[in-house]
C-alpha positions as CSV (number, residue, x, y, z in Angstrom):
1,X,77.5,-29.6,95.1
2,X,75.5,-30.5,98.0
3,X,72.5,-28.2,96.1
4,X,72.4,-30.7,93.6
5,X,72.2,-33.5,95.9
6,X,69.5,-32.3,97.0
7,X,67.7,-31.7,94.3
8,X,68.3,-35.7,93.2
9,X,66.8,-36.7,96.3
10,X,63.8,-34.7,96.1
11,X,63.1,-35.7,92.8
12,X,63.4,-39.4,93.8
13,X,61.1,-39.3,96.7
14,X,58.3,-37.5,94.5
15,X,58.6,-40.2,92.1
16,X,58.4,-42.9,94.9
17,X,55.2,-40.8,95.9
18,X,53.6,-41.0,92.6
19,X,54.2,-45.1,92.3
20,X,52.8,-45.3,95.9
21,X,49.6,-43.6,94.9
22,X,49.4,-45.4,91.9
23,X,49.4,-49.0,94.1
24,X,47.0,-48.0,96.3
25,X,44.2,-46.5,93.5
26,X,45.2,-50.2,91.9
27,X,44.0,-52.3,94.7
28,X,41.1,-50.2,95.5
29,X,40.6,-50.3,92.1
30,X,40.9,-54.5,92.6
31,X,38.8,-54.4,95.7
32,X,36.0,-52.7,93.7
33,X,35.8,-55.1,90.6
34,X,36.4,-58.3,92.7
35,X,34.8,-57.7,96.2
36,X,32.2,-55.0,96.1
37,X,30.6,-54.7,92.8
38,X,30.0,-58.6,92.7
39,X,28.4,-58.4,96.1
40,X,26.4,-55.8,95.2
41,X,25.0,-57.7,91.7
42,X,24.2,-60.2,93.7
43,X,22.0,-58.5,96.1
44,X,20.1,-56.9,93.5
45,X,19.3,-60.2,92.4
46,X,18.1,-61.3,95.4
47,X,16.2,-57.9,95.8
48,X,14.4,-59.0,92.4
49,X,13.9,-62.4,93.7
50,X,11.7,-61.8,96.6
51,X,10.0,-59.0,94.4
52,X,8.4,-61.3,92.5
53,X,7.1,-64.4,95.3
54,X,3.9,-65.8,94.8
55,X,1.4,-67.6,96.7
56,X,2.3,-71.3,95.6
57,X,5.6,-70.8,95.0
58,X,8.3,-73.7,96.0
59,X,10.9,-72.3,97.7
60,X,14.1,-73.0,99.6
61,X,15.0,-71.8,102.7
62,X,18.5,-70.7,104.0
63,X,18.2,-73.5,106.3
64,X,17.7,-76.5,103.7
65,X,14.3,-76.7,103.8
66,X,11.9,-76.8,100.4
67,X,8.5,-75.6,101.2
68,X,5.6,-74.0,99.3
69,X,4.1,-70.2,100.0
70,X,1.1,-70.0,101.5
71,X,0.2,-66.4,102.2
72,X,2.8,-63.4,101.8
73,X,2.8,-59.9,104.0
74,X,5.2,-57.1,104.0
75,X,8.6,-58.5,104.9
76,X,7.2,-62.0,106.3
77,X,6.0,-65.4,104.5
78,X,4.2,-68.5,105.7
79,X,5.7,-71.3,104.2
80,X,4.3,-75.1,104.8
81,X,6.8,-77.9,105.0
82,X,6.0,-81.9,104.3
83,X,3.5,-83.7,103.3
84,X,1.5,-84.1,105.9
85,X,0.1,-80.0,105.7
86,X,0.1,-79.2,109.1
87,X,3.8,-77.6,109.3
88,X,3.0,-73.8,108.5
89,X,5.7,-71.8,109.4
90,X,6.0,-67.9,109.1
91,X,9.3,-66.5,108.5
92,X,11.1,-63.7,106.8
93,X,11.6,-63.1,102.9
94,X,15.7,-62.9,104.0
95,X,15.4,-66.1,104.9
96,X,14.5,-67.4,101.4
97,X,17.7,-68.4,99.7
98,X,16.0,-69.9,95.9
99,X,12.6,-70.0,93.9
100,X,11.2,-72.3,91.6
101,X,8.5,-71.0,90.3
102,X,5.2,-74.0,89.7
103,X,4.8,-75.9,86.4
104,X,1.8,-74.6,84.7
């Protein structure tokens, strides 16, 4: 009697096991779909953005400021600001958040 209780028991814990595993691979699985592969798309994006600056370029800055590319280097940019073309400011290609590229 008590060999079959036993038995019962250990049947219902592997079970419980199996659902457990099956919850956690679900919201890893969530995490993956809705957290990290999203981040990653967009970062690739970005990647491709900055790829592809040009001398003349408007661009946006993470700060809020629109500016054109003057000259472009390894991982920096020189970007002039207003109207007035004395505002040249050299800053890194991270910091550029959007490009519009000139109307030909």
């Amino acid at each position: 009697m008590n060999m079959n209780i036993l038995l019962t028991a250990d049947a219902q814990t592997a079970g419980g096991g199996i659902i457990m595993i099956a919850y956690i691979v679900l919201i890893v699985g969530f995490m993956y779909f809705f957290m990290i592969r999203p981040q990653k798309k967009e970062q690739k994006k970005q990647a491709a953005m900055l790829s592809q600056l040009e001398v003349g370029d408007c661009v946006l800055t993470s700060s809020g400021f629109y500016g054109i590319i003057i000259d472009i280097t390894d991982d920096t940019v020189i970007v002039e600001f207003g109207n007035n073309k004395n505002c040249r400011i050299p800053m890194q290609k991270a910091a550029i958040a959007q490009v519009e590229k000139p109307e030909q």
